[in-house]
N, C-alpha and C positions, 0 to 999 in steps of 0.2 A: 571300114578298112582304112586306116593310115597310108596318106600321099610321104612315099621316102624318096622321092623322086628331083624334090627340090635339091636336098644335099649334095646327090649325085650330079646335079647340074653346076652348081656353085660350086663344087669340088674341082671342075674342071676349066675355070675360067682361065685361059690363056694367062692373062698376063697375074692372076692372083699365083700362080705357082713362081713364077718369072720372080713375083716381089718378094715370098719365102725364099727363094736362093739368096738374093740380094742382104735381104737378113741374117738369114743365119751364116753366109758367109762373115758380113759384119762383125758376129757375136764372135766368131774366132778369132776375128784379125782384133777385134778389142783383148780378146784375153791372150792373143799372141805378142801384145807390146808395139800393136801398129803406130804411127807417131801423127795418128790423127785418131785418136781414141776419143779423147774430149768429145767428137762430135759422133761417132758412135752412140756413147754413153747419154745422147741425148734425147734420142730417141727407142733408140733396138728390143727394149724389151716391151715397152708403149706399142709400138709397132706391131709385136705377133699377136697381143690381146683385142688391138682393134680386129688387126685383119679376121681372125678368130669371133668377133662380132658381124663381121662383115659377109660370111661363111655360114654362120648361125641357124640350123635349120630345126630348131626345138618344138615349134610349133606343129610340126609334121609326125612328129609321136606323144605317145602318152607319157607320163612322169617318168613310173616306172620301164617303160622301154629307153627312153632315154636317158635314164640313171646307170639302168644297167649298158647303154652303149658309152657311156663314157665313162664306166666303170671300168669297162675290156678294153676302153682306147686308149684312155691317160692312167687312172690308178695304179690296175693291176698291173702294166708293163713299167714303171715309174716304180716301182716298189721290188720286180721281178729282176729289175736293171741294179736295183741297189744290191738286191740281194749273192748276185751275180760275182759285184765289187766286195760287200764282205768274205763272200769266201776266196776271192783271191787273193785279201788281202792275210784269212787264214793261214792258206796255204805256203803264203809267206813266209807269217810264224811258223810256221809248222815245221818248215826249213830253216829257219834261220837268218834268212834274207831282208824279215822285216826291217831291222834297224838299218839297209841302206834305202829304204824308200819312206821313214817315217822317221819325226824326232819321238822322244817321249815312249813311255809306256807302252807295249802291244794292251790292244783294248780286247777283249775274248768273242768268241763268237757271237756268245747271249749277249752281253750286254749292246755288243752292235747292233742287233736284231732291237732289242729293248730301246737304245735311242732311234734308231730309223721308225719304229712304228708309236713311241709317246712323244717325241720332239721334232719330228723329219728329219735326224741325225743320218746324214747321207755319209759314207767313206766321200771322198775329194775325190776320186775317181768322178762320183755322178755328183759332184759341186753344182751341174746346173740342172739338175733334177729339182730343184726346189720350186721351177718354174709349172712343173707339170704339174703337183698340185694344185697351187694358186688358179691354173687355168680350167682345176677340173671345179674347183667350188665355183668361180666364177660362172664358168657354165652350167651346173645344177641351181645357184642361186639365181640366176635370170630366169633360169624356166620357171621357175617357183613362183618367179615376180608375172612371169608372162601370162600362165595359168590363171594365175589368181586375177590378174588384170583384167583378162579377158572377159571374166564374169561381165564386169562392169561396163566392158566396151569405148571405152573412152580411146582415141585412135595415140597408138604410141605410149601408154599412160603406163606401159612397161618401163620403156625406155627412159620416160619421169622418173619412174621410182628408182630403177636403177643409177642413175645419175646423183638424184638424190641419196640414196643408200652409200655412194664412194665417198658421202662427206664423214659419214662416221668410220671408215678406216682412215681417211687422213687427218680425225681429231686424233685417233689412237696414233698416228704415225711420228704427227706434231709433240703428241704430248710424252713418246718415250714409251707406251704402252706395245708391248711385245707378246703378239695374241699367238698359242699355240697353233700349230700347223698353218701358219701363214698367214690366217684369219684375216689380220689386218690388212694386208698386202692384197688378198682377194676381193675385200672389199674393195679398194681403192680403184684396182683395178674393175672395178665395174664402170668407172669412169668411161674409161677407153673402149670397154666390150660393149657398154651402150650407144657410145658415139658411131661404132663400126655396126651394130645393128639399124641403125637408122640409116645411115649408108648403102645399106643391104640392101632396105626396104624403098630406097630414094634413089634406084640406082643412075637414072635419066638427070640428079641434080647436078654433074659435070657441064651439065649442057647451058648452066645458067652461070656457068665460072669463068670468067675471061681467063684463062690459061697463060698466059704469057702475064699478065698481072699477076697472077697470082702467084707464077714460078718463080718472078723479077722479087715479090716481096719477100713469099719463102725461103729465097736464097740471100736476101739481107737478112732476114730473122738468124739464120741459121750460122753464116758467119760470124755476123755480131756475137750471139750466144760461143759458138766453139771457138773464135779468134781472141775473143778479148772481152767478155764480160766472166768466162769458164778458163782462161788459158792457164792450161797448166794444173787444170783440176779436174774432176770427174764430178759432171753436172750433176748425175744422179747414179745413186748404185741400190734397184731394189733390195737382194738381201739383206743389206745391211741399214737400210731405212736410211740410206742419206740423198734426201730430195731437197732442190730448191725452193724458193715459193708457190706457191700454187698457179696463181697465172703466167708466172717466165716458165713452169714446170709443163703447162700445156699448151702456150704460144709456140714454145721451142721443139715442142713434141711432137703437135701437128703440123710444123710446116716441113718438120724434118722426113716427115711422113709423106705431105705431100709431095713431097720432091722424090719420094723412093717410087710412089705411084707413079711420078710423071717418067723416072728410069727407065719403069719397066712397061710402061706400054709401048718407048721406044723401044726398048729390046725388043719387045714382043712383034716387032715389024722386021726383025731383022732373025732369018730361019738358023743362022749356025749360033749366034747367040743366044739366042731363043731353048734352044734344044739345050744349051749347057747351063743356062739360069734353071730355066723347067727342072730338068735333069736335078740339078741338086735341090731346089723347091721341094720336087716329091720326096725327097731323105733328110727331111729338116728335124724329124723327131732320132733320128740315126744319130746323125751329127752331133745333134743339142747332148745327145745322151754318152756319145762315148769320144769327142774330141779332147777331153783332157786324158784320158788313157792314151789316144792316140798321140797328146803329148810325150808323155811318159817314156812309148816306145822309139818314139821318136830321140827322148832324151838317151833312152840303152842305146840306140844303134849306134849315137854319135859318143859315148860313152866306152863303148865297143872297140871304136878306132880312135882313140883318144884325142877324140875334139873336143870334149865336154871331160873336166872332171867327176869321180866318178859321185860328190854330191850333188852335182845338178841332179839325182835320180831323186831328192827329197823335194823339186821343187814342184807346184802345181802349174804354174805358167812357167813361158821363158823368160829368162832376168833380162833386164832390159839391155839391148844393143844398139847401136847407131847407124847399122848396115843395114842390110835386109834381110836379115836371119829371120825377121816375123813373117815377111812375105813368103821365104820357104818351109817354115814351119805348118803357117798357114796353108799354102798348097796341097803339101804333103799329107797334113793333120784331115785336112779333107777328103784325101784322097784313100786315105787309109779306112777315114770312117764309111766311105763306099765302097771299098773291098769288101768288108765284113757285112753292111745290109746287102752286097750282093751275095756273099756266101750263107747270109744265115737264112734268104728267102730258100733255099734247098729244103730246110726241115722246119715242122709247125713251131716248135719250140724256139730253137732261137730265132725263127722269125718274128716270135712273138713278143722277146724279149727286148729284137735289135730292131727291130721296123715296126714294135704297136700292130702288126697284120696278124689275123687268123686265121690266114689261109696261104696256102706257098704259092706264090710267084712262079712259075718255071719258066719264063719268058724274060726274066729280068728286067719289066719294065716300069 
């Protein structure tokens, strides 16, 4: 009989839900036009592949039990979400409406459906759905490695190969090579899912880190890189494979990391903050999947009452301002995106769709 007992405990480590809020908050205020995006962009997507290592609990089922549980947790809802955004964006056409929310040609149903499932051709609605692939190879390819490793016994010798395995997605990354459904970004990404799986497994090695050293130096690493060796540029942007070198790419990444761990186990000491990081923590696949819709809406309402001419309805983000129109987009965009994971946990389907759960929630929590 298979121990599932581990996951369930790691699922609930206080302050790991604390650090998902803290992230995926991030990921919106980066695509809100926050005016510290640079340092965002330094770590945020690094970030949910470690923690996602860090959480790892593959060992505790068989291939195929775990194939098929993150097949029901990231695939299918990641595909179920696109499919969601095509037919709205149908229904569009279907009215008429398309040409104020797109430039160019209406693309047809089929052919939507045709690049979503041979290219991960996502509608811009789920622009960050491309993440949840990436995380679900990730995760099937370590098991693969851990399986296999385990024959041999050698202690961590997973965690070697995967390590070593992320240098052939960043030869293809370096070299311009553009591997279908992500491939290469999945590789790569095994960097950081191995680094958060030994983490996992080490979890007492806090206790050997002078903390205040190390926060003193991660918070020079981290200005250095966002103030003035990146200013005014985006250190890294996975979809689009524009990464810096490889060691300023992962000096910059963990220590921006570090400092996210060291946020939130402060929050996690303090019970009304606590509750509202948590609180968005557990709606990080919610968020990830429908805050640029909740842009959008965002863009009608003020569109509505003529704040917004009525092109901004073409734009994916907001154009950039000098106020803080990001920081209420930002609120709002989140706020929106948990209305909906709390309405869709009422019915199996779109809970399935909106929250990755297979089972309804009645409790809302």
């Amino acid at each position: 009989m298979e121990n599932q007992l581990t996951y369930k405990k790691l699922n609930h480590i206080p302050w790991v839900d604390v650090y998902k809020g803290i992230c995926i908050i991030m990921v919106v205020m980066g695509h809100a036009g926050a005016p510290f995006t640079t340092y965002i962009y330094l770590f945020h997507m690094s970030a949910f592949i470690l923690i996602s290592g860090f959480t790892y609990s593959g060992e505790n089922y068989s291939f195929f039990n775990y194939l098929k549980k993150k097949v029901l947790l990231l695939l299918l809802p990641m595909i179920c979400i696109n499919i969601f955004y095509i037919i709205v964006y149908t229904i569009l056409q279907r009215f008429d409406l398309y040409k104020y929310f797109q430039n160019g040609e209406p693309i047809s149903f089929l052919n939507r459906i045709k690049l979503l499932f041979q290219w991960v051709g996502t509608p811009d609605f789920g622009g960050a759905t491309w993440f949840l692939i990436v995380l679900f190879t990730i995760e099937i390819l370590f098991k693969i490695f851990s399986d296999v490793c385990s024959i041999i016994r050698i202690k961590n010798l997973d965690i070697i190969v995967s390590i070593l395995f992320s240098l052939i997605g960043w030869i293809c990354i370096s070299k311009g090579y553009i591997l279908n459904y992500y491939f290469d970004l999945s590789s790569f990404g095994m960097l950081f899912f191995g680094i958060g799986v030994l983490l996992g497994r080490n979890k007492n090695i806090d206790e050997y880190i002078d903390k205040k050293v190390m926060t003193i130096f991660s918070l020079f690493i981290v200005v250095f890189f966002g103030s003035f060796y990146f200013k005014g540029q985006l250190p890294m942007n996975w979809p689009t494979r524009q990464f810096p070198s490889l060691p300023i790419l992962i000096l910059s990444s963990l220590c921006a990391i570090y400092l996210c761990y060291i946020i939130s186990k402060v929050i996690e000491t303090s019970n009304i903050f606590y509750k509202v990081f948590s609180y968005i923590g557990k709606r990080t696949y919610s968020i990830l999947v429908f805050h640029f819709m909740a842009f959008r809406i965002i863009f009608g309402m003020l569109v509505i009452v003529k704040e917004f001419p009525i092109g901004y309805l073409k734009e994916l983000t907001p154009r950039y301002s000098s106020g803080i129109q990001w920081l209420a987009i930002t609120i709002v965009s989140i706020g929106i995106c948990i209305f909906v994971s709390f309405l869709a946990q009422m019915n199996i389907i779109p809970n399935f769709i909106f929250n990755a759960k297979l089972k309804i929630n009645k409790e809302g929590n």
